[in-house]
N, C-alpha and C positions, 0 to 999 in steps of 0.2 A: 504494500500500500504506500510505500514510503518514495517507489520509484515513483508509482502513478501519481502523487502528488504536486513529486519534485517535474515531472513533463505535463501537469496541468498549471502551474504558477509559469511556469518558461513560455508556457503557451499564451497566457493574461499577460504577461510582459512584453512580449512583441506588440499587441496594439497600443499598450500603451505608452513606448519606447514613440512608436510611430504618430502617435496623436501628438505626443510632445515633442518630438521634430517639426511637425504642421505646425504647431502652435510657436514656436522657436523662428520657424521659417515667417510665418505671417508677419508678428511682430519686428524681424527685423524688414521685411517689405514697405511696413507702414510707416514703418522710422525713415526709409531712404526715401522715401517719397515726401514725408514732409520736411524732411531737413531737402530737398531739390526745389519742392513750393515754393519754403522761406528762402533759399538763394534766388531761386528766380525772381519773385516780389520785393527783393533787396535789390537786386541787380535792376529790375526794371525800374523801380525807385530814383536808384542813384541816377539813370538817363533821363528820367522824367524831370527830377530838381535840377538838372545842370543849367536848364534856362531859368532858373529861379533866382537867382543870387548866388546861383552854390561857384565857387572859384576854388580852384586848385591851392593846394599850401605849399610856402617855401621849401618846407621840411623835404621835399618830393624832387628837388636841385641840388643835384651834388656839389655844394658852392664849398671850396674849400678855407679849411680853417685861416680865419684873421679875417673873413669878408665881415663888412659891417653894414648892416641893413639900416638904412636912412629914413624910410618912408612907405608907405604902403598906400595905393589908392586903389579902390572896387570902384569898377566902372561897369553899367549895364547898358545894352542898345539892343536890337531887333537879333542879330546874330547871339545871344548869351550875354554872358558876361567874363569881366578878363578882370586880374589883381593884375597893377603895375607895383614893384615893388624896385625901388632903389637903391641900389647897395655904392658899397666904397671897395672897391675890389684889395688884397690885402697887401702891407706895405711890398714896395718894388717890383710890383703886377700896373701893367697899364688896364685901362679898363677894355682894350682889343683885346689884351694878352689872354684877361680873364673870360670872356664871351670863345674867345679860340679853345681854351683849355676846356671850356664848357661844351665846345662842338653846337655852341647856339651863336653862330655866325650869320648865319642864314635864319634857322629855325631847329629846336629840337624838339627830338618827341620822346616823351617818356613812355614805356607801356605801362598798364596797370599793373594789377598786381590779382591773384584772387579771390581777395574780399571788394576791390573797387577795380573791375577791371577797365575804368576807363583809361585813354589816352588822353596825357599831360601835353598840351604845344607850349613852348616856349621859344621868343623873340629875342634875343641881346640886340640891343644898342648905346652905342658909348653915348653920355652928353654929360658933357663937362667936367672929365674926366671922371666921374662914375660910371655906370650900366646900369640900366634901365631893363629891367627882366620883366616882360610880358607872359600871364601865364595864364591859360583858358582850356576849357578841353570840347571847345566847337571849332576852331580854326581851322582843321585838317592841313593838308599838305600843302608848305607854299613853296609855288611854282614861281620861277623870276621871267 
């Protein structure tokens, strides 16, 4: 009677090995699905405020140490909106040298990242011996 026991419990154990895999399996379904939601509704957020006020942060430029940030203006028009933010590039750096070392000559672009995967554009232009750092993520690609 002891065998019969022992291959009737081994028997109740399989389904219920198997329901608790199902159940194992679902819950982790409904976790990936709602943690994909909340990125999507994050990510679609972050593109819907960009015309809102939302501008890019310095932090997001690799400005090398001794630059001294001067000023900061938020400016909005029909295209979004752009932070101009004025730095002093650092001692025996011209403010060309710093925009070259920046690879923001022309224009840079930063890629996001994957919590904000938007793209950063950035402007350098020298004036008066600082740089002038334009910084938006509507600009796209400038063409000369």
């Amino acid at each position: 009677m002891n065998a019969q026991a022992s291959d009737q419990d081994a028997g109740d154990a399989q389904p219920m090995r198997a329901d608790r895999i199902r159940s194992v399996r679902s819950v982790l379904i409904v976790a990936a699905v709602l943690v994909a939601l909340f990125y999507a509704l994050h990510v679609g957020w972050l593109f819907i405020s960009a015309d809102e006020g939302d501008v890019p942060p310095l932090s997001a430029v690799p400005l090398p140490a001794g630059t001294v940030v001067l000023d900061e203006t938020v400016g909005c028009g029909s295209g979004g909106c752009s932070v101009v933010y004025l730095v002093e590039p650092p001692q025996g750096q011209t403010a060309s040298e710093l925009a070259a070392q920046l690879s923001a000559t022309e224009q840079l672009s930063i890629s996001g990242n994957l919590w904000d995967p938007r793209t950063i554009w950035v402007r350098a232009t020298p004036a008066a011996g600082n740089l002038k750092l334009t910084l938006d993520y509507r600009s796209g690609e400038w063409v000369p």
